[in-house]
C-alpha positions as CSV (number, residue, x, y, z in Angstrom):
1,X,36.1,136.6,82.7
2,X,32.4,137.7,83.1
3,X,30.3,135.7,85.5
4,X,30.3,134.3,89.1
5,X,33.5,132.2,89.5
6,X,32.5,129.0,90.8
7,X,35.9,129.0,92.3
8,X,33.9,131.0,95.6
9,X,31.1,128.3,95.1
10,X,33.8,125.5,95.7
11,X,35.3,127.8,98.4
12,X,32.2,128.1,100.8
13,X,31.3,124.4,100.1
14,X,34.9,123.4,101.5
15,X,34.9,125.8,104.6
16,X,30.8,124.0,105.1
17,X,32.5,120.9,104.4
18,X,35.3,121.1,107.0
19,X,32.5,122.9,109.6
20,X,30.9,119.7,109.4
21,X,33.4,117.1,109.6
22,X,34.4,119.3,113.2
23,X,31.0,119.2,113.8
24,X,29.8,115.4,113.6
25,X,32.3,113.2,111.9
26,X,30.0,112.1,109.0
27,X,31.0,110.5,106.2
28,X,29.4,112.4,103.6
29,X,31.5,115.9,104.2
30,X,35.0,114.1,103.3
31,X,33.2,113.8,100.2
32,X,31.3,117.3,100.1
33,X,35.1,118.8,100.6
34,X,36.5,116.5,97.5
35,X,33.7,117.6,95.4
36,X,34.6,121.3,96.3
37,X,38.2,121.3,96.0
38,X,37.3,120.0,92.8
39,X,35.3,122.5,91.7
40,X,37.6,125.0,92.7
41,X,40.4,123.5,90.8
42,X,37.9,123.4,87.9
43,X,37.4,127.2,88.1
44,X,41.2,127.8,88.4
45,X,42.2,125.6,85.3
46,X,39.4,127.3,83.5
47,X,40.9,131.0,83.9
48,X,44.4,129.9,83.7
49,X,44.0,128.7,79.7
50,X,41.8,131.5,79.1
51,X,44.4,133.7,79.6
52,X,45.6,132.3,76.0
53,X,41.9,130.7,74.6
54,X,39.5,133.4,75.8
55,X,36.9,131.6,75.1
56,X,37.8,128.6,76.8
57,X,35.3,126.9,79.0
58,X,35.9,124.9,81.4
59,X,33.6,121.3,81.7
60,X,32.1,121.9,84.8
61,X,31.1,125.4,83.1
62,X,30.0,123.7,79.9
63,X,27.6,121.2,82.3
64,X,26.3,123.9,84.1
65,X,25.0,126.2,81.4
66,X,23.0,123.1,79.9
67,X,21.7,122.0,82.9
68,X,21.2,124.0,86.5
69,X,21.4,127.3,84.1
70,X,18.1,126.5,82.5
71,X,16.0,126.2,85.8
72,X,14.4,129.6,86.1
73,X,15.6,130.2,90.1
74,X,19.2,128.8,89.8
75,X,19.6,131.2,86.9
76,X,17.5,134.4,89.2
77,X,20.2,133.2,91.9
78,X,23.4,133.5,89.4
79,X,21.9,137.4,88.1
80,X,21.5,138.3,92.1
81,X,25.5,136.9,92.8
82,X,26.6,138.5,89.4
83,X,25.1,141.9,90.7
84,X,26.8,141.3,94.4
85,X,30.4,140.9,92.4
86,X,29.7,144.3,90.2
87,X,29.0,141.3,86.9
88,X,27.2,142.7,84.2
């Protein structure tokens, strides 16, 4: 399980989401919150079969490395996270 969980990408995007709903009522963080707790539930499912299938990835994993992982400063930004969490 090497890599930044996007579990804790999901969890800071629901406590932003629910910050803002508090904040101003908008529409658009009821949604920001959905997308999160499905992100997180992404990360969870993904580490849960790969404790049988190792080498399981998850699809939201699987999207990510072919596209946001290919822009030079989204993949910077995952090395600087991976060296916060102790990630080789």
């Amino acid at each position: 399980m090497k890599g930044f969980h996007h579990f804790y990408l999901g969890l800071v995007l629901s406590l932003a989401a629910f910050w803002g709903m508090l904040r101003s009522g908008s529409a658009l963080f009821p949604v920001i919150f959905f997308v999160s707790l499905l992100i997180m539930i992404d990360d969870f499912i993904q580490h849960w079969i790969q404790k049988t299938t190792k080498d399981y990835l998850s699809p939201l994993h699987l999207l990510y490395a072919e596209t946001l992982y290919k822009i030079k400063f989204i993949r910077k930004l995952n090395e600087f996270i991976d060296k916060i969490f102790g990630v080789k």
